[in-house]
mmCIF file of the N, C-alpha and C atoms, coordinates in Angstrom:
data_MODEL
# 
_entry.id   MODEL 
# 
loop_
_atom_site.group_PDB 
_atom_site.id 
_atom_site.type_symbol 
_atom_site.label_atom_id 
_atom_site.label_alt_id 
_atom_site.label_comp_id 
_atom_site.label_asym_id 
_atom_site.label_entity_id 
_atom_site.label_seq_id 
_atom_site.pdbx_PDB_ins_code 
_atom_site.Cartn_x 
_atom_site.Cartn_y 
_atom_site.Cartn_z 
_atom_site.occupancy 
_atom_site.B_iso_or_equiv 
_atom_site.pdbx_formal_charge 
_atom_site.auth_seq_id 
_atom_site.auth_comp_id 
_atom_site.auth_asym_id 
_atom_site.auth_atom_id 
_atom_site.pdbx_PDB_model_num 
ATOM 1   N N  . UNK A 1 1  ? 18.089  4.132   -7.441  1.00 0.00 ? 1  UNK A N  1 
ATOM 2   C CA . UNK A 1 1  ? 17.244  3.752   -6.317  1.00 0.00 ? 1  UNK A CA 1 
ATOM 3   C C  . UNK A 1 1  ? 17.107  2.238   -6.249  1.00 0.00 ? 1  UNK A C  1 
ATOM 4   N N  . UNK A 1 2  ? 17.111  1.563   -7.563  1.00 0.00 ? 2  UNK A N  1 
ATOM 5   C CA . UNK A 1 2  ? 17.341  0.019   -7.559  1.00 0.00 ? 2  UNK A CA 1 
ATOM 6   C C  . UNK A 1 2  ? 15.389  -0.514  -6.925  1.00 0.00 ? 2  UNK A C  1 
ATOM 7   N N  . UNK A 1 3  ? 15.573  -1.693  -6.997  1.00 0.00 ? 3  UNK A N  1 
ATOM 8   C CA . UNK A 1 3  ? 14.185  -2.241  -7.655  1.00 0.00 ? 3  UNK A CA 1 
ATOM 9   C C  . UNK A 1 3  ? 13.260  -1.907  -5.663  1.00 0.00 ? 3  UNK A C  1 
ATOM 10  N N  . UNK A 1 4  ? 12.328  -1.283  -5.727  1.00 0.00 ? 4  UNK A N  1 
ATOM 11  C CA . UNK A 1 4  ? 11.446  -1.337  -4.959  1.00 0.00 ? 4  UNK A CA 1 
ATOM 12  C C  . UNK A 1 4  ? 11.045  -2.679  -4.327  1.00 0.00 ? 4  UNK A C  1 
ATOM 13  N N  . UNK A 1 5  ? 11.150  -2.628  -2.542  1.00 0.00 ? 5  UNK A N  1 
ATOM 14  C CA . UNK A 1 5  ? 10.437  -3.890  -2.186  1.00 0.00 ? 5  UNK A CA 1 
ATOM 15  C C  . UNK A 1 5  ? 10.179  -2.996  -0.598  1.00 0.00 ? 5  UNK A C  1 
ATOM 16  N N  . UNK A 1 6  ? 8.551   -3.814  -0.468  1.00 0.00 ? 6  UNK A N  1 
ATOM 17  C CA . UNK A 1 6  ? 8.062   -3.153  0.640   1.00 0.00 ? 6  UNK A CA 1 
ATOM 18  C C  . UNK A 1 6  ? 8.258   -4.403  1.573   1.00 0.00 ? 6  UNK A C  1 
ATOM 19  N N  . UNK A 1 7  ? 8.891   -3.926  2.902   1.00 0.00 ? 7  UNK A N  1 
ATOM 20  C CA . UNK A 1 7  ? 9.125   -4.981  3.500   1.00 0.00 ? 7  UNK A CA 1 
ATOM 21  C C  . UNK A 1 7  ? 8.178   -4.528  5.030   1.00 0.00 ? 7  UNK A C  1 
ATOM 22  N N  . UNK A 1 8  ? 6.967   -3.825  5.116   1.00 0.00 ? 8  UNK A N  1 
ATOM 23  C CA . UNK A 1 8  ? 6.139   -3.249  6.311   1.00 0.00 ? 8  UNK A CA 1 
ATOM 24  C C  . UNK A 1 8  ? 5.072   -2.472  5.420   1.00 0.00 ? 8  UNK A C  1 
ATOM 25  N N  . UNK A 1 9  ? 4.243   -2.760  5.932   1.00 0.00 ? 9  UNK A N  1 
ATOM 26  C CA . UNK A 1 9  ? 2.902   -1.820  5.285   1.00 0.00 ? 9  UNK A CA 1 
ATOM 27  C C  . UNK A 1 9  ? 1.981   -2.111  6.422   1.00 0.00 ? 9  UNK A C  1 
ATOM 28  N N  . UNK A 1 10 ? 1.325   -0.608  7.081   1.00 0.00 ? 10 UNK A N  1 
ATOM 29  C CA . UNK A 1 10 ? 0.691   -0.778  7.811   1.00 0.00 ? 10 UNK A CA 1 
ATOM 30  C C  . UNK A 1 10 ? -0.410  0.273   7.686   1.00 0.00 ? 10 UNK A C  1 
ATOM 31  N N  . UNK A 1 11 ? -1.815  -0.644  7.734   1.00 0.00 ? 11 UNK A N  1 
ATOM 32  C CA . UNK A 1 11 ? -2.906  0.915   7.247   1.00 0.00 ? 11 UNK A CA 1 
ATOM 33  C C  . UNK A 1 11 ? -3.337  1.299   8.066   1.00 0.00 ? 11 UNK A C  1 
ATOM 34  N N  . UNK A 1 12 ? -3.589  2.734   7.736   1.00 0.00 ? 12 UNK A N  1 
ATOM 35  C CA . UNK A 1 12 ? -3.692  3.623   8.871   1.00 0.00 ? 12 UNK A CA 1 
ATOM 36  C C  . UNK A 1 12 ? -5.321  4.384   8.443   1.00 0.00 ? 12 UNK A C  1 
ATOM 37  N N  . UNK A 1 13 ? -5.726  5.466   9.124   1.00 0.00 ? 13 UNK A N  1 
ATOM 38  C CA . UNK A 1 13 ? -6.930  6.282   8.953   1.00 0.00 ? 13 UNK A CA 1 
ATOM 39  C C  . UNK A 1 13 ? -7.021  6.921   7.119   1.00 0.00 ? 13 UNK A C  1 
ATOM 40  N N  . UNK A 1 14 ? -8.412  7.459   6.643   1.00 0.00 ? 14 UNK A N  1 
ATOM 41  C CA . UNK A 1 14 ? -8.107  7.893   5.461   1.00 0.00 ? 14 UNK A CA 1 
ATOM 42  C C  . UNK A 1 14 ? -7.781  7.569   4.358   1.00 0.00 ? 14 UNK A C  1 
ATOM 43  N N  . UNK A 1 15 ? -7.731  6.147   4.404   1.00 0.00 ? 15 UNK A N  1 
ATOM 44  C CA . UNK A 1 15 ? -7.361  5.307   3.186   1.00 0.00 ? 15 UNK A CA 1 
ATOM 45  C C  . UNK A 1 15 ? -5.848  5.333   2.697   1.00 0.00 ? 15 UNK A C  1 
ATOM 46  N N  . UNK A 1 16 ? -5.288  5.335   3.877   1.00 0.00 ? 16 UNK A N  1 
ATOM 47  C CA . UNK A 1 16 ? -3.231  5.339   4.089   1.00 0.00 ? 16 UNK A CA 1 
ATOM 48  C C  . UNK A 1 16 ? -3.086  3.959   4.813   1.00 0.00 ? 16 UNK A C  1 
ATOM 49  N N  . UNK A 1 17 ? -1.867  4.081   3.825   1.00 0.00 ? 17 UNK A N  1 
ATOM 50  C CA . UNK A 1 17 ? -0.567  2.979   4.736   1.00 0.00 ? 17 UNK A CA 1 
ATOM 51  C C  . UNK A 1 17 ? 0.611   3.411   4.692   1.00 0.00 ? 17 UNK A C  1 
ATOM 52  N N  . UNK A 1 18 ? 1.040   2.843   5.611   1.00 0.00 ? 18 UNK A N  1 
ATOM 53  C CA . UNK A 1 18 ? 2.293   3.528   6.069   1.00 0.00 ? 18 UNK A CA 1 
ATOM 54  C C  . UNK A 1 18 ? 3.222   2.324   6.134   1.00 0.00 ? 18 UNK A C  1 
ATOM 55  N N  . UNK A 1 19 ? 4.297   2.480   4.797   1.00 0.00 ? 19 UNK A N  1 
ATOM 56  C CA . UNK A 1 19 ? 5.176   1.759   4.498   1.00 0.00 ? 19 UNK A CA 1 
ATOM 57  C C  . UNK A 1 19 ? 6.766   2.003   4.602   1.00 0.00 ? 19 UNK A C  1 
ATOM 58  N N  . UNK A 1 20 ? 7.238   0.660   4.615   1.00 0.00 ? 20 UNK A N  1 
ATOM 59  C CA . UNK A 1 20 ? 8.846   0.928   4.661   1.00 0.00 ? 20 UNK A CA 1 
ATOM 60  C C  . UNK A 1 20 ? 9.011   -0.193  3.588   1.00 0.00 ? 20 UNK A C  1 
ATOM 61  N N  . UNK A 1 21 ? 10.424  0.258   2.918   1.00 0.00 ? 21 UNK A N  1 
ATOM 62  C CA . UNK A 1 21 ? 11.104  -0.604  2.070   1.00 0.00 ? 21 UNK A CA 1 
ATOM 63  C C  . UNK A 1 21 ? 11.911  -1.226  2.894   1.00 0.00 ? 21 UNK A C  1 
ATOM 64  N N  . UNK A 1 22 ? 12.938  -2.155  1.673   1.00 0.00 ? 22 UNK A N  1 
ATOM 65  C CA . UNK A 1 22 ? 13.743  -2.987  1.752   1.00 0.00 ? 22 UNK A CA 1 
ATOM 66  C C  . UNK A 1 22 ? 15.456  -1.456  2.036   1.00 0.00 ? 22 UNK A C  1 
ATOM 67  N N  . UNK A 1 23 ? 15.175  -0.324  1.044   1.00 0.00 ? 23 UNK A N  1 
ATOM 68  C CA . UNK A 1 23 ? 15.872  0.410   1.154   1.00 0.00 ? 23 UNK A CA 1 
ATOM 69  C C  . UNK A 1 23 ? 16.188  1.477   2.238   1.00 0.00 ? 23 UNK A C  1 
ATOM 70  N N  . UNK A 1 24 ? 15.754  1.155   3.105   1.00 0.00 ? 24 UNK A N  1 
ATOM 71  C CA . UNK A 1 24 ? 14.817  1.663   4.527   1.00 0.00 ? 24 UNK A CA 1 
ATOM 72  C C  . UNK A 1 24 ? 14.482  3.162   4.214   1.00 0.00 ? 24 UNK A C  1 
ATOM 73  N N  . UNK A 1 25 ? 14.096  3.110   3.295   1.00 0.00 ? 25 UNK A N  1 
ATOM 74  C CA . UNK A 1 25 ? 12.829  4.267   3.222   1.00 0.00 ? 25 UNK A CA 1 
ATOM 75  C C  . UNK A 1 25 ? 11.527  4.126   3.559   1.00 0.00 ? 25 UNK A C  1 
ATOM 76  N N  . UNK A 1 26 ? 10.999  4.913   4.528   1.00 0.00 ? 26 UNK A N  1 
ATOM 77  C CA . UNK A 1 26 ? 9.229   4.904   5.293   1.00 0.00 ? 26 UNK A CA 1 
ATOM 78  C C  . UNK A 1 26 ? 8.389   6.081   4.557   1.00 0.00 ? 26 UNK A C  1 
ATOM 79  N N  . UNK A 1 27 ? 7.367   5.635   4.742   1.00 0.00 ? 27 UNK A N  1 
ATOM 80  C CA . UNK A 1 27 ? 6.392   6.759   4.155   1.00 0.00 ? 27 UNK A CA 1 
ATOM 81  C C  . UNK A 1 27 ? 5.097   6.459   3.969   1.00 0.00 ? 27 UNK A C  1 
ATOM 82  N N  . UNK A 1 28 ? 4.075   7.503   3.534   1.00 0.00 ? 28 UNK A N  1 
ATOM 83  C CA . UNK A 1 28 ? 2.644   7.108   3.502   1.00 0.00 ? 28 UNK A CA 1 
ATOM 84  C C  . UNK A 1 28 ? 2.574   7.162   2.124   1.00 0.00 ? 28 UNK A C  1 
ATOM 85  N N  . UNK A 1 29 ? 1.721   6.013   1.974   1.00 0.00 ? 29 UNK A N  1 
ATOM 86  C CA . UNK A 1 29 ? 0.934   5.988   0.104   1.00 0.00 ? 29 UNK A CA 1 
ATOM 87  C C  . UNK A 1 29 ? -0.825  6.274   0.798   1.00 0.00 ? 29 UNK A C  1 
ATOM 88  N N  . UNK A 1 30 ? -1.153  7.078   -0.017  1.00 0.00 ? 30 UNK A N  1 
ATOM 89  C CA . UNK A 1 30 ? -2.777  7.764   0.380   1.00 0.00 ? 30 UNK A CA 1 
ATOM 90  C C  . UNK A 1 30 ? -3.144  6.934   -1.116  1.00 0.00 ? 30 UNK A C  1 
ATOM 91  N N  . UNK A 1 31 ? -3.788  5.961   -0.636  1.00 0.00 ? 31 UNK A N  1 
ATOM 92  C CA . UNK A 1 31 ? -5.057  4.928   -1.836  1.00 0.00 ? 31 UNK A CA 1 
ATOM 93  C C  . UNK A 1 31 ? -5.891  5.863   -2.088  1.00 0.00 ? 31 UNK A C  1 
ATOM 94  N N  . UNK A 1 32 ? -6.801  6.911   -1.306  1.00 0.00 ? 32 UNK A N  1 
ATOM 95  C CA . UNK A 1 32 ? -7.741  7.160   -1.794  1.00 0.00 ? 32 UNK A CA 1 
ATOM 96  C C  . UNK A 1 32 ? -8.197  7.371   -3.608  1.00 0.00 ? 32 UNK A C  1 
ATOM 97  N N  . UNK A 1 33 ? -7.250  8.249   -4.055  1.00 0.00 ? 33 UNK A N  1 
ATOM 98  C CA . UNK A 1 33 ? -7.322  8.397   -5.403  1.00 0.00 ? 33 UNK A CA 1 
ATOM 99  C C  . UNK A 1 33 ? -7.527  7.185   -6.434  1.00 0.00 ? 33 UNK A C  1 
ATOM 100 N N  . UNK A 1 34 ? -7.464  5.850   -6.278  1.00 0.00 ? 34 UNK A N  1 
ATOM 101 C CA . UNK A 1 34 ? -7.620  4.754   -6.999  1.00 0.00 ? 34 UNK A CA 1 
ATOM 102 C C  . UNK A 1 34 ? -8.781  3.824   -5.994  1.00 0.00 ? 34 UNK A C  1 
ATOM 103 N N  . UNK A 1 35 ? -9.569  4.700   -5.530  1.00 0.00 ? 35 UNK A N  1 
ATOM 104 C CA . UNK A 1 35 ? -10.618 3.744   -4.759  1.00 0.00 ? 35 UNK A CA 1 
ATOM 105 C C  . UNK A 1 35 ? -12.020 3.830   -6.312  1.00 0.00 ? 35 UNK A C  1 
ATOM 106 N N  . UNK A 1 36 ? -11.927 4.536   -7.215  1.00 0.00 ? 36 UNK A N  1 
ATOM 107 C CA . UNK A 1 36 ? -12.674 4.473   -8.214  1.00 0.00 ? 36 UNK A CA 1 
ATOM 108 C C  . UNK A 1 36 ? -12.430 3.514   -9.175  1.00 0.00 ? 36 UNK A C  1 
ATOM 109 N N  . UNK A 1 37 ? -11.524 2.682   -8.799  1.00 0.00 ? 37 UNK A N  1 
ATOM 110 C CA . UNK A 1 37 ? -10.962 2.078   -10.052 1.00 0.00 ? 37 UNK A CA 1 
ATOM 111 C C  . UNK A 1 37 ? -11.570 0.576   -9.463  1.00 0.00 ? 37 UNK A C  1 
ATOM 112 N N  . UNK A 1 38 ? -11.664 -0.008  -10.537 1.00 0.00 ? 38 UNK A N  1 
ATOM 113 C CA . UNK A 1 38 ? -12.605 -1.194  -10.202 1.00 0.00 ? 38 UNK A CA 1 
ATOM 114 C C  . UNK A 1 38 ? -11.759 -2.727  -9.465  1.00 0.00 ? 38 UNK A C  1 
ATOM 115 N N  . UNK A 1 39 ? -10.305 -2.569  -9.538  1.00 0.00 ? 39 UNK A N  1 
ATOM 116 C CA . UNK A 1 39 ? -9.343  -3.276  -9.038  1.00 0.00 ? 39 UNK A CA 1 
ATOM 117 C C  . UNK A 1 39 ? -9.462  -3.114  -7.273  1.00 0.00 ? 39 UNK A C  1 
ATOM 118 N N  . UNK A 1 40 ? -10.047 -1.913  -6.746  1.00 0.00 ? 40 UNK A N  1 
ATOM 119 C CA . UNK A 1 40 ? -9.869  -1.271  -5.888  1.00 0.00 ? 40 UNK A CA 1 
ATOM 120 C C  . UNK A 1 40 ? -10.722 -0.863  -5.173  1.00 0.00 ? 40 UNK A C  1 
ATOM 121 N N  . UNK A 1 41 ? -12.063 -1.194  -5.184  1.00 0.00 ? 41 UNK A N  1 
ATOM 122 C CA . UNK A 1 41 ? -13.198 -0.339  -5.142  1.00 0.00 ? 41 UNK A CA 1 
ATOM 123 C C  . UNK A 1 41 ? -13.535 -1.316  -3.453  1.00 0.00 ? 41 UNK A C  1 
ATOM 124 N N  . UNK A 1 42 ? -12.854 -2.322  -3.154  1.00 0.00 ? 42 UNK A N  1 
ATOM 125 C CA . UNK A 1 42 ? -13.900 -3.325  -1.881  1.00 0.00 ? 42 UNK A CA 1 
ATOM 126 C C  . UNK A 1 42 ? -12.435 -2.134  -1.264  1.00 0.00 ? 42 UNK A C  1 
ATOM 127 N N  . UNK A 1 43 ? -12.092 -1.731  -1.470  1.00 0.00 ? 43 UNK A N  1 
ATOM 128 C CA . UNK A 1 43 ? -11.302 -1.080  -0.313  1.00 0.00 ? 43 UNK A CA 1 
ATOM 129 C C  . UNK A 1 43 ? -11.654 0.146   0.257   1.00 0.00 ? 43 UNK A C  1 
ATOM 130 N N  . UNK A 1 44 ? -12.810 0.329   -0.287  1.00 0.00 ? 44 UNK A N  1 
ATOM 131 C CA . UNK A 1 44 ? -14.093 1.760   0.368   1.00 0.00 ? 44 UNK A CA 1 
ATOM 132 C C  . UNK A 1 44 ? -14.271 0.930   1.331   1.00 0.00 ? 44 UNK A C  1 
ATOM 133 N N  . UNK A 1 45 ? -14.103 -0.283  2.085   1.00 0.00 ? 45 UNK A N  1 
ATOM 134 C CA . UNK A 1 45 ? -15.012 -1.071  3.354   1.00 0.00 ? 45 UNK A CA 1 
ATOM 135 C C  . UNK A 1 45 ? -13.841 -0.871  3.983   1.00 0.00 ? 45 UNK A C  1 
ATOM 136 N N  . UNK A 1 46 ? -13.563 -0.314  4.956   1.00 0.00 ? 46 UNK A N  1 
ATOM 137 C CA . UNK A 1 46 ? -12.459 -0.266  5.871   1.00 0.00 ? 46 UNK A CA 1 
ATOM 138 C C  . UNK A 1 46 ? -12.373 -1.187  6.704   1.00 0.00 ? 46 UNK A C  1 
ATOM 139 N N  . UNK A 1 47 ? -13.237 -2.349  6.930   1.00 0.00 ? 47 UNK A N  1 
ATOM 140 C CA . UNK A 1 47 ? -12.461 -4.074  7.104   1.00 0.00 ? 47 UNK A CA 1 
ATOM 141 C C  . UNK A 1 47 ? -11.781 -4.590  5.921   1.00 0.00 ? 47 UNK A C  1 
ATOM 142 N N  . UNK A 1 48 ? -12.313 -3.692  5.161   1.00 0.00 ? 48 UNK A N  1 
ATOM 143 C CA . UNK A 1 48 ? -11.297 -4.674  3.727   1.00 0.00 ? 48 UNK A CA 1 
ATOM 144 C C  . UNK A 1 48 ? -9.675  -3.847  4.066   1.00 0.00 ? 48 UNK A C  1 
ATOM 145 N N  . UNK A 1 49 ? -10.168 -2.700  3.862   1.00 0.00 ? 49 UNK A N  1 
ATOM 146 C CA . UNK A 1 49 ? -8.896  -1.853  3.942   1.00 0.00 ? 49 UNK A CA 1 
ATOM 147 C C  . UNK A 1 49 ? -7.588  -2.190  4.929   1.00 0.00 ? 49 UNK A C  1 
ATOM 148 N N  . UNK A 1 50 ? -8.574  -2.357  6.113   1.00 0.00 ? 50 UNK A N  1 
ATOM 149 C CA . UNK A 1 50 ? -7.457  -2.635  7.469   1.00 0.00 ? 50 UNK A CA 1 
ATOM 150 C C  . UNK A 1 50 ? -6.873  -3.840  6.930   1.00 0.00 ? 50 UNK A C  1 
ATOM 151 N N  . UNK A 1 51 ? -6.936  -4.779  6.320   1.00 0.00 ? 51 UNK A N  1 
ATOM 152 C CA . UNK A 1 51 ? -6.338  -6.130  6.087   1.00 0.00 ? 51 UNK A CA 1 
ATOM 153 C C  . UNK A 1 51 ? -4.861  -6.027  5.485   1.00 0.00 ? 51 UNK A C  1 
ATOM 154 N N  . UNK A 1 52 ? -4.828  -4.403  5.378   1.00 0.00 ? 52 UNK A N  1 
ATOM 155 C CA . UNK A 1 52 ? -3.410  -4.090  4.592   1.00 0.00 ? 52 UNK A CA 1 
ATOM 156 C C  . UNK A 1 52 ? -1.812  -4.406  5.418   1.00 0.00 ? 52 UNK A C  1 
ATOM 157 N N  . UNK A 1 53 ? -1.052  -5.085  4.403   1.00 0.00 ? 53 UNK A N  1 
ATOM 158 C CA . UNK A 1 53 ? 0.067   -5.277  5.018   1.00 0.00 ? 53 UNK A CA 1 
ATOM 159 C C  . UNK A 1 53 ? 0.769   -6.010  3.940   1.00 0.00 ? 53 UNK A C  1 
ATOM 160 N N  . UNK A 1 54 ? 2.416   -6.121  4.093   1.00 0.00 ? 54 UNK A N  1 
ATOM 161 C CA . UNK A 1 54 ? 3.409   -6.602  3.332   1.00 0.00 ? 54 UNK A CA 1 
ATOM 162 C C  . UNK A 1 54 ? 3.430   -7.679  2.469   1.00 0.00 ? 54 UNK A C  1 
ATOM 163 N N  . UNK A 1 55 ? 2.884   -7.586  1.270   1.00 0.00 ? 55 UNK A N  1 
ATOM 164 C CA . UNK A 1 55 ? 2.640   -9.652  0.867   1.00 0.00 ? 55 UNK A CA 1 
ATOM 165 C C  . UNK A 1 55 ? 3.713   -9.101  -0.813  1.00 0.00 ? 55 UNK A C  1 
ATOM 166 N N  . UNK A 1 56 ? 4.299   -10.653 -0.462  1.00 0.00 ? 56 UNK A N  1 
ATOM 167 C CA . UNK A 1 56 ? 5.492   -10.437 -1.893  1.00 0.00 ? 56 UNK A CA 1 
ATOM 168 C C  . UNK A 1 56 ? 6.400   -8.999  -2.333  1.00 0.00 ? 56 UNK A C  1 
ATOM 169 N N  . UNK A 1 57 ? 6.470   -8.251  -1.106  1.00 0.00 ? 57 UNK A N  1 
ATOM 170 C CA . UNK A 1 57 ? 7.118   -7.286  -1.776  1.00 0.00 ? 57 UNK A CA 1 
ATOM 171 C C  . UNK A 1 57 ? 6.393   -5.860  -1.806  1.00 0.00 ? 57 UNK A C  1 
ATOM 172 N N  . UNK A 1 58 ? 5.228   -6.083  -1.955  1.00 0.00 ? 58 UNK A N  1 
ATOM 173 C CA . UNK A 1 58 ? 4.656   -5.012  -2.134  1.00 0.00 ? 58 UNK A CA 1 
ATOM 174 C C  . UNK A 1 58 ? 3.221   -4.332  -0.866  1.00 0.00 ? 58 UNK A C  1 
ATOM 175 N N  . UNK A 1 59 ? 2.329   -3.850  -0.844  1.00 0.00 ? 59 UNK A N  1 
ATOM 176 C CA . UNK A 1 59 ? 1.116   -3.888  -0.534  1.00 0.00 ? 59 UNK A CA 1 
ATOM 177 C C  . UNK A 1 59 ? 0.434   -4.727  -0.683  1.00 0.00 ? 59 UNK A C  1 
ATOM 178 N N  . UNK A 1 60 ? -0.390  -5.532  -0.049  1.00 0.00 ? 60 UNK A N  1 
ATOM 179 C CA . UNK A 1 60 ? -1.567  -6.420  -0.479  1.00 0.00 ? 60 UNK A CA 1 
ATOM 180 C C  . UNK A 1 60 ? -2.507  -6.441  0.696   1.00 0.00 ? 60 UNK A C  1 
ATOM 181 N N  . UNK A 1 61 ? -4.091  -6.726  0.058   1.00 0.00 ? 61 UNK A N  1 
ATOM 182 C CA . UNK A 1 61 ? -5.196  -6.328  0.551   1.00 0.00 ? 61 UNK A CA 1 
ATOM 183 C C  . UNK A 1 61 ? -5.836  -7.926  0.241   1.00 0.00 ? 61 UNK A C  1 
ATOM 184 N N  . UNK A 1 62 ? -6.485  -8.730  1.517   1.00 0.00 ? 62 UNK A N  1 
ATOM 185 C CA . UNK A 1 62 ? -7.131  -9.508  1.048   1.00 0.00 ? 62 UNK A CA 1 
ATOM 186 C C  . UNK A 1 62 ? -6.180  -10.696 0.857   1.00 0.00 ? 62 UNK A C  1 
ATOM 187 N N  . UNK A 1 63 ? -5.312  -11.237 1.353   1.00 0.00 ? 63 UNK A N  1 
ATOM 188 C CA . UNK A 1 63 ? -4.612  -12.223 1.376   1.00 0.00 ? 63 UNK A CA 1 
ATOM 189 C C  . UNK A 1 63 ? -3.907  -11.939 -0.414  1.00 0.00 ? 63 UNK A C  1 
ATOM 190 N N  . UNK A 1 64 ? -3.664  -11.036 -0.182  1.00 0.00 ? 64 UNK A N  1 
ATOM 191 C CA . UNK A 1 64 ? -3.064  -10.785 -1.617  1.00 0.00 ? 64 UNK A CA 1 
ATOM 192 C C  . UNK A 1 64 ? -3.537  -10.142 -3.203  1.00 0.00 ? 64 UNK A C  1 
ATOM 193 N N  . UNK A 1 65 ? -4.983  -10.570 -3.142  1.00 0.00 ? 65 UNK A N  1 
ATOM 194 C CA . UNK A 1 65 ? -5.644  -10.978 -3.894  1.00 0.00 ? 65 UNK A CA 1 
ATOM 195 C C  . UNK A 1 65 ? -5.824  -9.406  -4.572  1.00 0.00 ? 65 UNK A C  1 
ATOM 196 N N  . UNK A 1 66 ? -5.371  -8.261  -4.004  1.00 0.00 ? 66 UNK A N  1 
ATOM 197 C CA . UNK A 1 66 ? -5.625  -6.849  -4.159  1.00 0.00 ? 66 UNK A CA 1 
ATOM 198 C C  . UNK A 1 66 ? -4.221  -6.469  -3.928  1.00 0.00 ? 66 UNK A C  1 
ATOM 199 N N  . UNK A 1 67 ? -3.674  -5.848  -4.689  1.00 0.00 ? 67 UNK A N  1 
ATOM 200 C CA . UNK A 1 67 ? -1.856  -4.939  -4.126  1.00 0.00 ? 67 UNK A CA 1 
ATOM 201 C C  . UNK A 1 67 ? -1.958  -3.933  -5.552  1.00 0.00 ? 67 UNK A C  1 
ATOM 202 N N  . UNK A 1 68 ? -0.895  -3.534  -4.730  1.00 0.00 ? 68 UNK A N  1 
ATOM 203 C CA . UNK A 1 68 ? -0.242  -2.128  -5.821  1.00 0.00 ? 68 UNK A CA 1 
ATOM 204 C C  . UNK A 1 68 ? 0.910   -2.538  -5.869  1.00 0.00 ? 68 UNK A C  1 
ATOM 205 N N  . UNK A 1 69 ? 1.591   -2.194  -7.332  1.00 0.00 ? 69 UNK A N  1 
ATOM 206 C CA . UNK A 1 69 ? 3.102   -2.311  -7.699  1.00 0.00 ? 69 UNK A CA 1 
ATOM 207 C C  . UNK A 1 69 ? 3.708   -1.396  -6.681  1.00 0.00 ? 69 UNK A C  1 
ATOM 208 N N  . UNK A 1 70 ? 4.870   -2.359  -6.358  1.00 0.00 ? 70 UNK A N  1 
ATOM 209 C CA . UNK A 1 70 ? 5.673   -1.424  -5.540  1.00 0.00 ? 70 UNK A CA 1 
ATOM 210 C C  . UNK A 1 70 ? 6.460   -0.232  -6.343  1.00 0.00 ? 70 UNK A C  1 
ATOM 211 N N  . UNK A 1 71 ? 6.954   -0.294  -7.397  1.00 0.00 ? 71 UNK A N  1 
ATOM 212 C CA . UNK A 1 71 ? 6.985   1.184   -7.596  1.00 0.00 ? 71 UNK A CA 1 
ATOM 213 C C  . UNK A 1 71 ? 6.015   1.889   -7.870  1.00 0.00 ? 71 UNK A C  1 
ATOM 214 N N  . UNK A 1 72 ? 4.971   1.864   -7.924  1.00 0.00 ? 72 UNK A N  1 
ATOM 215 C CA . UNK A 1 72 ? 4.146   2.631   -7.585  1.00 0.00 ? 72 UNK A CA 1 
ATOM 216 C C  . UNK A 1 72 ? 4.061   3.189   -6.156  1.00 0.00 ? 72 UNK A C  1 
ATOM 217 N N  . UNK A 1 73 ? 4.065   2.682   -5.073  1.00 0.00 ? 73 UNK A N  1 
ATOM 218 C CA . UNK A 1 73 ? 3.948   2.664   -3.586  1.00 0.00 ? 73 UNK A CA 1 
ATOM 219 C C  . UNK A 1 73 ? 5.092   3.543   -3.430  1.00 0.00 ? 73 UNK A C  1 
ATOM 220 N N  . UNK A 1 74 ? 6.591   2.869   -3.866  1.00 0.00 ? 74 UNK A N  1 
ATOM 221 C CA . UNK A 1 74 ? 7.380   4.168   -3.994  1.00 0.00 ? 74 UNK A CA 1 
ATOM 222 C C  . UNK A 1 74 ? 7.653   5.309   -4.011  1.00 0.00 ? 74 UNK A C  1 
ATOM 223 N N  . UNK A 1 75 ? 6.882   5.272   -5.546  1.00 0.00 ? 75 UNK A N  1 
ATOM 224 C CA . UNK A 1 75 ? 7.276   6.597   -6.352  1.00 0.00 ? 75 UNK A CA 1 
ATOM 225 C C  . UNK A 1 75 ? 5.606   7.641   -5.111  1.00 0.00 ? 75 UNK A C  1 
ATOM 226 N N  . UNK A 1 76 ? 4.566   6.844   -5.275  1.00 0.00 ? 76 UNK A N  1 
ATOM 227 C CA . UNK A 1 76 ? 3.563   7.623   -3.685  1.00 0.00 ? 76 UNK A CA 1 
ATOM 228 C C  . UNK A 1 76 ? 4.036   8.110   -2.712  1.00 0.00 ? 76 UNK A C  1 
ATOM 229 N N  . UNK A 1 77 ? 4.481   7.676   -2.459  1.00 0.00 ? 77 UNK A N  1 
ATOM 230 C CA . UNK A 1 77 ? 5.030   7.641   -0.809  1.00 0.00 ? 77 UNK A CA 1 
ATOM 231 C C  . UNK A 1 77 ? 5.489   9.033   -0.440  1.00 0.00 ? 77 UNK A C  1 
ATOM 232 N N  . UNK A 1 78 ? 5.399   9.451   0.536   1.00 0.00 ? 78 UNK A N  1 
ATOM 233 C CA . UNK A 1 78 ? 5.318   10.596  0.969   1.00 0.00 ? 78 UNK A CA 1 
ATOM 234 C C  . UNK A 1 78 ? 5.718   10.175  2.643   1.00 0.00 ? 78 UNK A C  1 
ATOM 235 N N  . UNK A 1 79 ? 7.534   10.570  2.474   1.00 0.00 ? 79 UNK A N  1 
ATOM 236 C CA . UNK A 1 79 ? 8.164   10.170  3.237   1.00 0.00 ? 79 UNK A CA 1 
ATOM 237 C C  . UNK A 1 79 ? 7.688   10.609  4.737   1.00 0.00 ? 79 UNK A C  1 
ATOM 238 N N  . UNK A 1 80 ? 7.721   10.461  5.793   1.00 0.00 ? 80 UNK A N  1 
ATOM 239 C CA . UNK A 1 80 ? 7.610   10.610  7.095   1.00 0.00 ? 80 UNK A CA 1 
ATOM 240 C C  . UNK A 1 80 ? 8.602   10.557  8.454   1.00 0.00 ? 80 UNK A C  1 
# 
C-alpha cells in the first residue's frame, strides 16, 4: 500500500471526515471513538471540529496543532 498521505480531508456531521489520499483512495474516518482521549477532547466543540482539513499529509484540527497519523486515518477509513 506504500506510505499513507492524505491529500483532502473534509469534516462532515457526527464527528467524520471524509478523506482522500495521495493513493486515490476516499473514505470516512469516524473520530468519535478518540474524543475521550485528552489529545482530542476540544474536538467535542464542533467549531473546533469543522476546522478539519489536509495539513502535512495527514488530518489536522486547529492549524495543525491537533492531527491523527495518517496511517491511522488509513487503516479507519471506511471507503465510500
Amino acid at each position: 500500500m506504500g506510505v499513507a498521505v492524505v491529500t483532502d480531508a473534509v469534516p462532515m456531521s457526527g464527528h467524520r471526515v471524509a478523506v482522500r489520499f495521495r493513493d486515490g483512495f476516499s473514505g470516512v474516518v469516524d473520530m468519535s471513538k478518540y474524543l475521550g482521549y485528552p489529545a482530542y477532547a476540544s474536538l467535542v466543540d464542533p467549531r473546533v471540529f469543522a476546522t478539519a482539513r489536509a495539513v502535512d499529509g495527514t488530518i489536522g484540527w486547529c492549524d495543525g496543532n491537533i492531527d491523527v497519523a495518517p496511517e491511522v486515518a488509513r487503516e479507519e477509513a471506511i471507503a465510500f
